[in-house]
VEXTOR-240029 format. One record per residue (C-alpha): residue number from 1; residue in three letters; x, y, z. Coordinates in nm, 4 decimals. Example, Ala and Ser with C-alpha at 12.3 -4.5 7.8 and 13.67 -1.06 7.14 Angstrom:
! VEXTOR-240029
[1,'ALA',[1.2300,-0.4500,0.7800]]
[2,'SER',[1.3670,-0.1060,0.7140]]
END
This chain:
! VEXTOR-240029
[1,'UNK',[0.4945,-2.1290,-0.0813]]
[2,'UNK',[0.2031,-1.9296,0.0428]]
[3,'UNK',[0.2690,-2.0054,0.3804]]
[4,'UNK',[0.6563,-1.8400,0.3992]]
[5,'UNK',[0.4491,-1.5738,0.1448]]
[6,'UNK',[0.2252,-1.4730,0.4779]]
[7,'UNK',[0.4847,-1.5522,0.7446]]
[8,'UNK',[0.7929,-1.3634,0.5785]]
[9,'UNK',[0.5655,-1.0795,0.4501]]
[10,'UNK',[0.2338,-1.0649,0.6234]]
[11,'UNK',[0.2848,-1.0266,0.9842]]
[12,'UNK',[0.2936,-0.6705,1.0464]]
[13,'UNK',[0.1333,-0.4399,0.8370]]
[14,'UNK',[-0.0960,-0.4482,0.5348]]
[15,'UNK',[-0.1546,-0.0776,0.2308]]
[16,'UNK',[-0.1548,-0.1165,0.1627]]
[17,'UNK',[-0.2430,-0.0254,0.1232]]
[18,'UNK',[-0.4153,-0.1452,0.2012]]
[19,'UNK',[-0.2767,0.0631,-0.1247]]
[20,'UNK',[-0.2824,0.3157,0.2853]]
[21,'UNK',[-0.3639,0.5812,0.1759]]
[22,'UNK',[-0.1717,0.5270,0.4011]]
[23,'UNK',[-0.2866,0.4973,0.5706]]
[24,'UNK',[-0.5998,0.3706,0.4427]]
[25,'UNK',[-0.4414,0.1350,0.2712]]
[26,'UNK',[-0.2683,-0.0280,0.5200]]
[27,'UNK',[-0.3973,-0.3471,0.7277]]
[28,'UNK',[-0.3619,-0.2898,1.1603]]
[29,'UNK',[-0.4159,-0.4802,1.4518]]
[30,'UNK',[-0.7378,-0.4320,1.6152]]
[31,'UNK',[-0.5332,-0.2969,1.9297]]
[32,'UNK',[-0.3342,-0.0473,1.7125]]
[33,'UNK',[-0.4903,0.3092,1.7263]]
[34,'UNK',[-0.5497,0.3648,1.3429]]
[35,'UNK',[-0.7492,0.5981,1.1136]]
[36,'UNK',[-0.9407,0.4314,0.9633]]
[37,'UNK',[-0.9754,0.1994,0.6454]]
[38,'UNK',[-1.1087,0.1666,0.2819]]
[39,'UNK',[-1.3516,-0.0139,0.0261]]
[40,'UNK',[-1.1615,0.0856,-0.2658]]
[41,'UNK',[-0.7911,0.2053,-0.3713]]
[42,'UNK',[-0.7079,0.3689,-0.6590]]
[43,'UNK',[-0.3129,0.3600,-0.7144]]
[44,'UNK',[-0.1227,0.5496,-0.9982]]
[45,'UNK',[0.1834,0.4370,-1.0199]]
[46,'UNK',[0.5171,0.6114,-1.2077]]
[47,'UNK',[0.8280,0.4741,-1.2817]]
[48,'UNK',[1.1526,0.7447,-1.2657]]
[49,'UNK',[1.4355,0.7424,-1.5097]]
[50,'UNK',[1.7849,0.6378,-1.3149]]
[51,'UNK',[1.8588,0.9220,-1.1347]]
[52,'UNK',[1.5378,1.0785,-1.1496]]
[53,'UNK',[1.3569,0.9430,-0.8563]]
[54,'UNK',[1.4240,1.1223,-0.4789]]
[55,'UNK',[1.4556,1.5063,-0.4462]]
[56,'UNK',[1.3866,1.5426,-0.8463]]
[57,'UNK',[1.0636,1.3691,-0.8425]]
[58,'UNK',[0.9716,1.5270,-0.5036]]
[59,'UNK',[1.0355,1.8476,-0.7039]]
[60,'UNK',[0.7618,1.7955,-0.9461]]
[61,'UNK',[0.5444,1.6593,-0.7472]]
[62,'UNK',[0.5671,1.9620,-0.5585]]
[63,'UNK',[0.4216,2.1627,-0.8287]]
[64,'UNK',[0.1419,1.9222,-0.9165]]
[65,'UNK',[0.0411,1.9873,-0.5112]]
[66,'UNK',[0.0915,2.3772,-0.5400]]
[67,'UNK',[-0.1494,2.3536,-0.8320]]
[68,'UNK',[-0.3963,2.0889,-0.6114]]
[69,'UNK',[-0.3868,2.3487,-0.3068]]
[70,'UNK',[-0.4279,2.6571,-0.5505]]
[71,'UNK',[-0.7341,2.5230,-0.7456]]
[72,'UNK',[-0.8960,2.3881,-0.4198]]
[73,'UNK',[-0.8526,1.9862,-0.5666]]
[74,'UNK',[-1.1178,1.7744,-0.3597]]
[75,'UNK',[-0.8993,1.4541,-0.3667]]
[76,'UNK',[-0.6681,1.3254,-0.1285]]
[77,'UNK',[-0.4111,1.0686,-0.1736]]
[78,'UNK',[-0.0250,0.9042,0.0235]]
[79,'UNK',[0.2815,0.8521,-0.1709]]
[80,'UNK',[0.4536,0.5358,-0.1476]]
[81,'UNK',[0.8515,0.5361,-0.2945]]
[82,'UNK',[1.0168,0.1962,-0.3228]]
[83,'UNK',[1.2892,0.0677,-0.1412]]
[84,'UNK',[1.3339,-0.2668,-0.3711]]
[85,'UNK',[1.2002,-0.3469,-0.6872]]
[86,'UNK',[1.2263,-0.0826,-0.9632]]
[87,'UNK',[1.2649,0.3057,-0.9267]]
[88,'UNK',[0.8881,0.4132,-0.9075]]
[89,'UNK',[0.5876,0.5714,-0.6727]]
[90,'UNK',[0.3089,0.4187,-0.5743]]
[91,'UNK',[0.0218,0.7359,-0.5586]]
[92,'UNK',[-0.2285,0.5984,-0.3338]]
[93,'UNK',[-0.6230,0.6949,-0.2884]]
[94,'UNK',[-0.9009,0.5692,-0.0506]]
[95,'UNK',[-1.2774,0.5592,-0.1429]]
[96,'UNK',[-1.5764,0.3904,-0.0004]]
[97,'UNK',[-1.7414,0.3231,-0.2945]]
[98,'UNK',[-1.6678,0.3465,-0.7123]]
[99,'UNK',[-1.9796,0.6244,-0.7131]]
[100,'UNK',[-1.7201,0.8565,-0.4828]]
[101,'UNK',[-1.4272,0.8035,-0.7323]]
[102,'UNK',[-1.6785,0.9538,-0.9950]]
[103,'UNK',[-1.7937,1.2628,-0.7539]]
[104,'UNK',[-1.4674,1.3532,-0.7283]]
[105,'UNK',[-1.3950,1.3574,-1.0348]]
[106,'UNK',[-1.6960,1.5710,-1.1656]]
[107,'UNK',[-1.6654,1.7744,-0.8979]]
[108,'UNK',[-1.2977,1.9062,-1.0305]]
[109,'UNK',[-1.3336,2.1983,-1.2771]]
[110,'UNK',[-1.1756,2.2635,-1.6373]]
[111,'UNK',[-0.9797,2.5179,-1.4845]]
[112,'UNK',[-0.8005,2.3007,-1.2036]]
[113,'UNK',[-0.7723,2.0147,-1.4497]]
[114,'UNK',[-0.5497,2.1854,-1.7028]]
[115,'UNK',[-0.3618,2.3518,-1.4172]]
[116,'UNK',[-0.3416,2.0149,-1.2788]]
[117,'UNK',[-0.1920,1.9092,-1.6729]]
[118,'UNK',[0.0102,2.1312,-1.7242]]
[119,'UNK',[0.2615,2.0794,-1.3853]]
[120,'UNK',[0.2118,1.6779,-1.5379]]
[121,'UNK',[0.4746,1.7496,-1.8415]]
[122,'UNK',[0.7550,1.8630,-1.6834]]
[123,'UNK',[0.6856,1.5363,-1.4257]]
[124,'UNK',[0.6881,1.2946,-1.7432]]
[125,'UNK',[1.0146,1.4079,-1.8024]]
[126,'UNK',[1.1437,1.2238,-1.5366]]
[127,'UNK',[0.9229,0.9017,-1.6017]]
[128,'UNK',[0.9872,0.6136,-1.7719]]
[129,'UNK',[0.6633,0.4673,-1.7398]]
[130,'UNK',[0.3110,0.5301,-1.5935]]
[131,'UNK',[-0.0038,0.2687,-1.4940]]
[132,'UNK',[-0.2868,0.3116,-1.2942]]
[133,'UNK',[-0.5399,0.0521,-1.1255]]
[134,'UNK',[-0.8229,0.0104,-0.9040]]
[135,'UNK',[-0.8811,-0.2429,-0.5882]]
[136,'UNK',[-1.1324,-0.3475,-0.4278]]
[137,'UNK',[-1.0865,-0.5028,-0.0716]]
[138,'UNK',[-1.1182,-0.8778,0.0276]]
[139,'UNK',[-1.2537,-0.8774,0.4101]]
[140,'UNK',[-1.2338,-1.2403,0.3975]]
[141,'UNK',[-0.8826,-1.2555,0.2858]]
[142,'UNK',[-0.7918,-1.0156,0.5095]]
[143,'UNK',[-0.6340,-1.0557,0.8564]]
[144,'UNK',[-0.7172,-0.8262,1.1858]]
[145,'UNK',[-0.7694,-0.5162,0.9427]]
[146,'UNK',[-0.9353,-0.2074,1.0561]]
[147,'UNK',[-0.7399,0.0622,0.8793]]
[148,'UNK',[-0.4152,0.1739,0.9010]]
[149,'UNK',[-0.1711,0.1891,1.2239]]
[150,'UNK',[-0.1078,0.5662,1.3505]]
[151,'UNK',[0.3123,0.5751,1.3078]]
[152,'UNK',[0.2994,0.2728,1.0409]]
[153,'UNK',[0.5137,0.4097,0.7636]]
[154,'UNK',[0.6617,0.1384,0.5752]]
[155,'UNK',[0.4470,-0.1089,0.3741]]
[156,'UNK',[0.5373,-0.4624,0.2435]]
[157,'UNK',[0.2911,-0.5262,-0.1210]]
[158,'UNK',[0.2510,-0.8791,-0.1807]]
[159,'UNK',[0.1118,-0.9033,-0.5503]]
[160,'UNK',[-0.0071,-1.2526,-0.6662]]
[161,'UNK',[-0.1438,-1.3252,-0.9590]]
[162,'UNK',[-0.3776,-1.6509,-1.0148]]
[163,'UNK',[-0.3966,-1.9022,-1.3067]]
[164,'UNK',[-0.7405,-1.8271,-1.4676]]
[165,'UNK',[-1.0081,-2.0370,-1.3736]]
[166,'UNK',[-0.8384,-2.1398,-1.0342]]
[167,'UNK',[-0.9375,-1.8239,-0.7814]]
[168,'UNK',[-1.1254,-2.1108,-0.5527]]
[169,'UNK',[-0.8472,-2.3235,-0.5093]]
[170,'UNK',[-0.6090,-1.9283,-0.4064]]
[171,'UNK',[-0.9365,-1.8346,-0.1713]]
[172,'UNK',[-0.9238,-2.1766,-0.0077]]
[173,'UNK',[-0.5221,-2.1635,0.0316]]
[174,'UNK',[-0.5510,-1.8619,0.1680]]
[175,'UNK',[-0.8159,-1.9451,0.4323]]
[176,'UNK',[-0.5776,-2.2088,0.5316]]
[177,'UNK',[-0.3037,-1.9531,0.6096]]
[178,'UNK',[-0.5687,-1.7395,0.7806]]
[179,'UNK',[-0.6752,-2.0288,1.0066]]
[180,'UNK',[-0.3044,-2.0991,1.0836]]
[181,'UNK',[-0.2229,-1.7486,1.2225]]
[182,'UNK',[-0.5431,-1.7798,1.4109]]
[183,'UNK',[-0.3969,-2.0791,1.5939]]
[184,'UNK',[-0.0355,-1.9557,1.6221]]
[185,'UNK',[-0.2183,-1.6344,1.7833]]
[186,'UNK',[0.1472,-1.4061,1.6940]]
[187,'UNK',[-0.0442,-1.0882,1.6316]]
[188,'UNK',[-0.0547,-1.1356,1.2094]]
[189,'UNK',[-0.2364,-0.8674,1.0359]]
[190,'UNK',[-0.2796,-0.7445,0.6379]]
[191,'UNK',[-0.5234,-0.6479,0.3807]]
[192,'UNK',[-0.6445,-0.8232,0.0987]]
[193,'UNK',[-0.7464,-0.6529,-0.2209]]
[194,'UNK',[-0.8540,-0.7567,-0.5185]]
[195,'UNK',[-0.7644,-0.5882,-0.8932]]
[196,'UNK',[-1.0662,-0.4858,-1.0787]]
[197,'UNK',[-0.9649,-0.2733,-1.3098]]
[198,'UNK',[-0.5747,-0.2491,-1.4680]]
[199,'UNK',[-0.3611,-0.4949,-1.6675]]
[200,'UNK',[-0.3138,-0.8579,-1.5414]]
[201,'UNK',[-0.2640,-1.1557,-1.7127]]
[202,'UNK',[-0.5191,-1.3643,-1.4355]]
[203,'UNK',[-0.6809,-1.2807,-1.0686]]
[204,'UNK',[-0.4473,-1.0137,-0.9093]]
[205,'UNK',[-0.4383,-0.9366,-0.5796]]
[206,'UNK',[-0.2415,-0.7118,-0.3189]]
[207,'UNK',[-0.1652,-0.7826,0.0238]]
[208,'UNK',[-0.0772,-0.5295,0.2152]]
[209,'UNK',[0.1278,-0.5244,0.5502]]
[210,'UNK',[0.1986,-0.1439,0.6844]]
[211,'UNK',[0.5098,-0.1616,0.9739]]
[212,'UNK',[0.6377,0.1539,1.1764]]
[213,'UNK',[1.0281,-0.0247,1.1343]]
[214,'UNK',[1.2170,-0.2717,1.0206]]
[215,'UNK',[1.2359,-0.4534,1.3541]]
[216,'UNK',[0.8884,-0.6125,1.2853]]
[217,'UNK',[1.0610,-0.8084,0.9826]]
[218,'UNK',[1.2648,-0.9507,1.2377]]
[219,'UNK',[0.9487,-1.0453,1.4379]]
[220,'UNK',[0.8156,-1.1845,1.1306]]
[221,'UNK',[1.0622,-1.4097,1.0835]]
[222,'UNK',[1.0728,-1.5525,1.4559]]
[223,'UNK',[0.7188,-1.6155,1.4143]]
[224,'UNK',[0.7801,-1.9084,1.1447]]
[225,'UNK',[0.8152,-2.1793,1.3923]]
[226,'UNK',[0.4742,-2.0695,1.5913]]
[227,'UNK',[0.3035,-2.0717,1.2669]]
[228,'UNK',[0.4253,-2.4219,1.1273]]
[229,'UNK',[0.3703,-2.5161,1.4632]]
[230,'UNK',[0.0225,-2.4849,1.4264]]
[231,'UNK',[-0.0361,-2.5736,1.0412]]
[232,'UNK',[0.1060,-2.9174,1.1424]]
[233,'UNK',[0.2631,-3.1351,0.8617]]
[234,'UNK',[-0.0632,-3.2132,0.6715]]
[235,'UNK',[-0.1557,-2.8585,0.6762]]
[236,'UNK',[0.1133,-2.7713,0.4912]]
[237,'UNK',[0.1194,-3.0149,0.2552]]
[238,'UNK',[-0.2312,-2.8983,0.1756]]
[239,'UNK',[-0.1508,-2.5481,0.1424]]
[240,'UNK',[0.1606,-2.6426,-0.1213]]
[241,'UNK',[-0.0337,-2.8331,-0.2901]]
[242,'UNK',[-0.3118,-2.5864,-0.3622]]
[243,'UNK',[-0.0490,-2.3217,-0.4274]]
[244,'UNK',[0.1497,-2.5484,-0.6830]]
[245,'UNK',[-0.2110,-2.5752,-0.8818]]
[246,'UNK',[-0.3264,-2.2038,-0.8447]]
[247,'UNK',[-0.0510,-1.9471,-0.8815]]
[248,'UNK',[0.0738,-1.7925,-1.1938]]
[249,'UNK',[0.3099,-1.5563,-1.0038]]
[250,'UNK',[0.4105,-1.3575,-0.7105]]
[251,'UNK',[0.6820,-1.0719,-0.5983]]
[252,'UNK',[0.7274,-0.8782,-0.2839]]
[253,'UNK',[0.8475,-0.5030,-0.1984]]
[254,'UNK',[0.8876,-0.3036,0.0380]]
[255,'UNK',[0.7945,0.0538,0.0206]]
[256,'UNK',[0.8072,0.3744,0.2455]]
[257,'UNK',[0.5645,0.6987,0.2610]]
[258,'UNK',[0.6781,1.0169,0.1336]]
[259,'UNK',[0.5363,1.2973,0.3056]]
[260,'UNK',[0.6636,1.5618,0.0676]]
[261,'UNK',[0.4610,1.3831,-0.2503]]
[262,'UNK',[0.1710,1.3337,-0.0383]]
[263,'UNK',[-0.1995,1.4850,0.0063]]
[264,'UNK',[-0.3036,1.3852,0.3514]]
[265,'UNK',[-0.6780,1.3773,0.5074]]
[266,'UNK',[-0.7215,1.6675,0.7746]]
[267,'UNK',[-0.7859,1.3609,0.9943]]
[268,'UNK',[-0.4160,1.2040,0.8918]]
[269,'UNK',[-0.2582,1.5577,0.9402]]
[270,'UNK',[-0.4603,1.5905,1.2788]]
[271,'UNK',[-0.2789,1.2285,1.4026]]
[272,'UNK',[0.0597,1.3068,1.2768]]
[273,'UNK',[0.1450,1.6619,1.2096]]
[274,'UNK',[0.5227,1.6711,1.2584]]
[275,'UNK',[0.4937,1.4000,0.9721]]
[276,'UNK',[0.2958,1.5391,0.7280]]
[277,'UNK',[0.3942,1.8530,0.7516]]
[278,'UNK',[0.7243,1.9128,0.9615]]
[279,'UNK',[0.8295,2.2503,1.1254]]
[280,'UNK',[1.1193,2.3612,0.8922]]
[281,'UNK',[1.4213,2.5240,1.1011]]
[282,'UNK',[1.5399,2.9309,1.0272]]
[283,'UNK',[1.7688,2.8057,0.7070]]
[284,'UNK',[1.4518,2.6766,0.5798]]
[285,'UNK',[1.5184,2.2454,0.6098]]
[286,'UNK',[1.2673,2.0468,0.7401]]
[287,'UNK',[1.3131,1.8776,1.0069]]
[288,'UNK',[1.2213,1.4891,0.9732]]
[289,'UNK',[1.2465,1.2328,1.1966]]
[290,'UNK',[1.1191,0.8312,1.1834]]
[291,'UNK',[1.0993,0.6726,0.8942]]
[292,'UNK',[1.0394,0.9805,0.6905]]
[293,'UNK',[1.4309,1.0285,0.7126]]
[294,'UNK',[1.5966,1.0176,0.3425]]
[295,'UNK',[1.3408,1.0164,0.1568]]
END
């Protein structure tokens, strides 16, 4: 039910996202140094062959940045790679309005776009399948959201998807939730965003929790009690009942941010360099600490 969706999955993090762009995507506590958050994502997403995903894909990806850097791209954007869920990449970019996703995109010349194309094909080689979408954020759906925590690399997307004709009764269930968390006062925090553009069958949206490990998933957990505590039995009752009549479907993942496919912000580069951009050692391997490690 919505209310173990939010207390398993919500407390922590955010992009999500949002989407995050890291970090813009990703939701914060208002205590939590952050950099600062977004209107709009736009997320690409590409799904690797078996096998293909990791160091392959990073190599690719690699080129497609060479190009970006050479030709002086204007766009900026954080890779996510999964860790459940199918093999794929979440490409992740921030904008503060739809009119910036179009100045960027005129502002990118013939020459950069078929450099930009031509590093693509040897990338679809490893890809079984490729989608892209655009979201719009929620501030009243979201929870103690004011951009993305400095150090927050890992990222649990909630996607649900509403029955047509029933986005009142999802707004009102999760206004319940948000009240609860209020009460229970255990530090909850994500970002809501709404699909308006891609494929859906209904009313998609993403929530977004960002985490810097896995040991807030353990404080999410711990946090049920407080949280039923303060829905009371009616409460939730209320809040299964409106998601029994409003949802079409939902699935969580967990995701981590992969420096080496990323284009950072000079202002994300400026918070984290030995992230972004680690010192490599005299044999030429990077050296990468935090969640970064692996990937």
């Amino acid at each position: 039910m919505i209310s173990r969706l939010i207390c398993r999955a919500f407390i922590g993090s955010g992009l999500v996202l949002a989407v995050c762009y890291a970090p813009q995507t990703v939701s914060a506590q208002s205590s939590a140094p952050t950099y600062g958050g977004s209107k709009y994502l736009v997320i690409n997403r590409e799904f690797t062959k078996p096998g293909r995903d990791g160091t392959p894909h990073e190599a690719t990806e690699a080129a497609y940045m060479r190009a970006a850097e050479s030709g002086k791209a204007p766009f900026h954007y954080v890779a996510f790679t999964s860790l459940s869920g199918p093999n794929r990449a979440l490409f992740v970019s921030s904008y503060d309005s739809m009119e910036a996703v179009e100045a960027e995109r005129k502002s990118m010349s013939a020459a950069l776009n078929a450099s930009l194309d031509r590093t693509m094909v040897a990338d679809g080689d490893l890809l079984s399948a490729t989608d892209s979408s655009v979201w719009r954020i929620d501030p009243e759906l979201s929870q103690n959201t004011n951009g993305p925590r400095i150090g927050a690399h890992l990222m649990v997307v909630r996607e649900f998807v509403v029955k047509p004709g029933h986005t009142d009764e999802w707004e009102a269930a999760v206004k319940l939730v948000l009240d609860g968390y209020k009460k229970a006062d255990v530090g909850a925090h994500w970002s809501t965003y709404r699909m308006v553009f891609g494929n859906s069958t209904g009313p998609t949206y993403l929530i977004l929790t960002s985490m810097k490990s896995m040991s807030e998933l353990d404080e999410m957990y711990a946090s049920d009690p407080k949280f039923m505590d303060a829905m009371g039995e009616e409460g939730l009752k209320k809040l299964d009942a409106l998601e029994a009549s409003c949802m079409e479907s939902e699935k969580t993942n967990l995701f981590i941010i992969d420096p080496k496919m990323s284009i950072p912000t000079d202002e994300m580069l400026k918070a984290e360099p030995g992230f972004w951009r680690p010192k490599t050692t005299a044999s030429g391997s990077a050296k990468r600490t935090g969640a970064a490690s692996g990937q």
